[in-house]
C-alpha positions as CSV (number, residue, x, y, z in Angstrom):
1,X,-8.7,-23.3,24.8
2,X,-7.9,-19.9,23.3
3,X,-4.8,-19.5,23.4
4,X,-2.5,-18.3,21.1
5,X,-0.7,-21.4,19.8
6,X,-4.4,-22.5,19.4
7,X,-5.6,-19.8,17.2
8,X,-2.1,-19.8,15.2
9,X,-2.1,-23.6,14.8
10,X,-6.0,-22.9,13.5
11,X,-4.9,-20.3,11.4
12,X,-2.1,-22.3,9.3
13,X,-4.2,-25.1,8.3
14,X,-6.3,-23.4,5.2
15,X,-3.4,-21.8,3.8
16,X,-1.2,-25.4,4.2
17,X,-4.3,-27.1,3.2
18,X,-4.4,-25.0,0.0
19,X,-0.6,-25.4,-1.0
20,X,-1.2,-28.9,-0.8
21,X,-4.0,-28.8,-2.9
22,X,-1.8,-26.8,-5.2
23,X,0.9,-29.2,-5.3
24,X,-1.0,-32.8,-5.7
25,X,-2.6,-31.3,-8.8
26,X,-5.4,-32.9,-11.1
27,X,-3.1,-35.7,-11.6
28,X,-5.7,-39.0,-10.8
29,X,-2.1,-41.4,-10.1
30,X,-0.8,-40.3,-7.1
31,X,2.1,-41.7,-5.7
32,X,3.1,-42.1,-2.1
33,X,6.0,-40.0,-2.9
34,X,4.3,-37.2,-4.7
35,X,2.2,-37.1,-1.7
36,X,4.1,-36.9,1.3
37,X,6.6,-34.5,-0.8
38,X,3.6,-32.3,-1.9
39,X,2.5,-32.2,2.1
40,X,5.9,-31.5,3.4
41,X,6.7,-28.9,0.6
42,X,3.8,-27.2,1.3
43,X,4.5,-26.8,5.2
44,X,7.9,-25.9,4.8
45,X,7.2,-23.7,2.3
46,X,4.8,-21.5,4.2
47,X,8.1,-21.9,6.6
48,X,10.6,-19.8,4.3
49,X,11.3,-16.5,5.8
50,X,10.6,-13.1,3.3
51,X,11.7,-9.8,5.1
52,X,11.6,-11.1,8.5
53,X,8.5,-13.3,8.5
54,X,7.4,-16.7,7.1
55,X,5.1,-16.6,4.3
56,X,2.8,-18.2,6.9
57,X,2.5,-15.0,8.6
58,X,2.3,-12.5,5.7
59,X,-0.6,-14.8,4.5
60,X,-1.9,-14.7,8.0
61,X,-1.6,-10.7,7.5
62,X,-3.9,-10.6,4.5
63,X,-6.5,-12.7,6.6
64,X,-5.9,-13.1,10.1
65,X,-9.3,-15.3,10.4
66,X,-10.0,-17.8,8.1
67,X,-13.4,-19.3,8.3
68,X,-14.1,-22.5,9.0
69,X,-16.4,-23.1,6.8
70,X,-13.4,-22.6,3.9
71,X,-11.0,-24.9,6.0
72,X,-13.7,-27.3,6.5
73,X,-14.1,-27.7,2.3
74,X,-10.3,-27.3,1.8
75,X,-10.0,-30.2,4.1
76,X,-12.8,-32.2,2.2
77,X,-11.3,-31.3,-0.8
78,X,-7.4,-32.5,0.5
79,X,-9.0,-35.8,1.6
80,X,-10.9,-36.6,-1.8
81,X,-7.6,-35.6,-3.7
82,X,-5.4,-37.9,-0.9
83,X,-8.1,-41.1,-1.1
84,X,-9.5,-41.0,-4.6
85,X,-12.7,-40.9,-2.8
86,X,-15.9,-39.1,-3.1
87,X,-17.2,-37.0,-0.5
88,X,-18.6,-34.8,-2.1
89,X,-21.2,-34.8,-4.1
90,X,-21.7,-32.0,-7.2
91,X,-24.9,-30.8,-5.6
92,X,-23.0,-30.9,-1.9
93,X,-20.4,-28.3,-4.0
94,X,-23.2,-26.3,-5.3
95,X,-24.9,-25.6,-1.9
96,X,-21.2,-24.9,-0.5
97,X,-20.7,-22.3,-3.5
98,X,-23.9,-20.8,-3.0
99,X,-24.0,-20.2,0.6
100,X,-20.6,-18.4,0.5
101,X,-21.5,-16.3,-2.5
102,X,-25.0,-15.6,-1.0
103,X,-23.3,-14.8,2.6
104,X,-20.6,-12.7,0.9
105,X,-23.1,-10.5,-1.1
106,X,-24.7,-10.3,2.7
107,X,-22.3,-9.3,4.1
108,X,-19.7,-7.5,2.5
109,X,-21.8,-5.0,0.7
110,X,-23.5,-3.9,3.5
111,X,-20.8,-3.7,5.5
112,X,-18.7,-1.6,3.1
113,X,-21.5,1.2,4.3
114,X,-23.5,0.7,0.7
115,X,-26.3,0.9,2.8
116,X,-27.6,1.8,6.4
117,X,-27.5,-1.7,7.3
118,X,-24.5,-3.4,9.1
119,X,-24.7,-6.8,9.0
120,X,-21.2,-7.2,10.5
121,X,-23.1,-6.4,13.7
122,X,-25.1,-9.2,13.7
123,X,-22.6,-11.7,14.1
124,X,-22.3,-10.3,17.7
125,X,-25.8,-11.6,18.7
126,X,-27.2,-14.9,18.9
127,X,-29.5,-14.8,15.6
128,X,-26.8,-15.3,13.2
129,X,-25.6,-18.7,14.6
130,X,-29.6,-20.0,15.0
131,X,-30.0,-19.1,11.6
132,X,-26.6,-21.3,10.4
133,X,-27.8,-24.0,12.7
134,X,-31.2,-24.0,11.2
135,X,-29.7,-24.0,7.2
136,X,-27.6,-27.0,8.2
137,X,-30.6,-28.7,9.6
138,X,-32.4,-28.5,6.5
139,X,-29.0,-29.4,4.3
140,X,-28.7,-33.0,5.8
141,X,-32.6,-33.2,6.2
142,X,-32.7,-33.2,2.5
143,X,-29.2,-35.0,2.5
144,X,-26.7,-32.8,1.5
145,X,-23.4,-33.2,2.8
146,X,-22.8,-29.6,3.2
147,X,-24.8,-29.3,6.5
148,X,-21.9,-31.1,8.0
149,X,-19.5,-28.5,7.2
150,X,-21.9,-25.6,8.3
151,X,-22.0,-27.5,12.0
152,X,-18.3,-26.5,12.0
153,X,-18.3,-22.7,12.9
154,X,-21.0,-23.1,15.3
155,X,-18.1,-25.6,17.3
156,X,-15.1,-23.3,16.7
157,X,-16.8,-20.6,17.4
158,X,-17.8,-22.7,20.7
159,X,-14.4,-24.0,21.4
160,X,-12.6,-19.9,20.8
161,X,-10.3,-21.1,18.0
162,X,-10.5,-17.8,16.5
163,X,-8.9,-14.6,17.4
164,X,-12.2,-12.7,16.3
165,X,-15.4,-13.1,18.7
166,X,-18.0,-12.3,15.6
167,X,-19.7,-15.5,14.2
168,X,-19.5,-13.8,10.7
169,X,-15.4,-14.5,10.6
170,X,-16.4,-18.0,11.6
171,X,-18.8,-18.6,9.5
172,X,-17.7,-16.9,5.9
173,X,-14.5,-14.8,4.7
174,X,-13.5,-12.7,1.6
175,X,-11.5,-15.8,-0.1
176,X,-14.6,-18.4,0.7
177,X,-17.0,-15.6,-0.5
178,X,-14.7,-14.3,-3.6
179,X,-13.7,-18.2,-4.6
180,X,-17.5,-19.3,-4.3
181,X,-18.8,-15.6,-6.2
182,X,-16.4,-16.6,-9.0
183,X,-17.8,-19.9,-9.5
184,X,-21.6,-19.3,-9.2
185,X,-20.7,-16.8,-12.1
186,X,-18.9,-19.2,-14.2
187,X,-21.9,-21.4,-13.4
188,X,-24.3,-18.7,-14.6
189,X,-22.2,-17.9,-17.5
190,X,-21.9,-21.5,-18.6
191,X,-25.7,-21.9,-18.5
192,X,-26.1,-18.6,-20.4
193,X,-23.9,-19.9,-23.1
194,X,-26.1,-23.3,-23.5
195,X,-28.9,-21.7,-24.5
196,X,-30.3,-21.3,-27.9
């Protein structure tokens, strides 16, 4: 199951996913049109060809794996846009946000050689995924949704739909951790502004 249609059919859905997102918009009416032509726009957008290749592969250039823990929220996020639904809760958002900006400050750091510590190398043994497995345990022990989503790199990383065999790409990547490093700051910065 790793072949390479797999890991390129994989690899399309965040940044499709995200167009979409892009296109709906905040608008709460959404029409049937708006959302099929918002879905199709976005696939055949990513389609267009720019010196040679599809803007599907020049985004698939900047980042070749795409976590699954970002797909997995991108696709909550597309569903509670497409149903007017909640599926998410604020406090499911909050754990999502922290764990990416906690993982990225892990990580990336480190692994830039800011100290003698390479993380990076631990997503090649089998502590990395325990460790995920045990945060998601205690997520939807205590009820938050966002154990659900954790689940999913431990079964893509399972099922090879990833070019990259290190459970780090599965589990975070520099979008997921810049996106959710931005917000935890504008969180912090909101809640600086409060008080007195």
């Amino acid at each position: 199951m790793n072949s390479p249609l797999i890991h390129s059919l994989y690899a399309a859905l965040t940044p499709w996913m995200a167009l979409a997102l892009l296109f709906l918009g905040r608008n709460p009416f959404l029409s049937r049109y708006r959302i099929i032509g918002s879905l199709l726009l976005a696939f055949f957008l990513l389609r267009i060809p720019v010196e040679g290749w599809s803007l599907f592969a020049w985004c698939r250039a900047f980042e070749i794996n795409d976590s699954f823990t970002l797909t997995g929220l991108l696709g909550i996020a597309l569903c509670q846009r497409l149903s007017g639904r909640r599926i998410f809760r604020p406090q499911d958002w909050d754990a999502a946000w922290i764990f990416g900006a906690v993982t990225a400050l892990i990580l990336y750091p480190m692994g830039l050689g800011l100290t003698s510590i390479d993380p990076y190398t631990w997503g090649w043994e089998r502590i990395l995924p325990i460790a995920t497995a045990a945060v998601a345990s205690i997520l939807l022990l205590t009820g938050n949704r966002f154990g659900i989503v954790l689940l999913l790199p431990l079964v893509g990383f399972l099922l090879h739909l990833q070019e990259s065999s290190n459970f780090w790409d599965a589990l975070v990547d520099p979008f997921y951790g810049a996106v959710s490093l931005i917000v935890i700051g504008w969180f912090l910065l909101a809640r600086f502004r409060i008080r007195p």
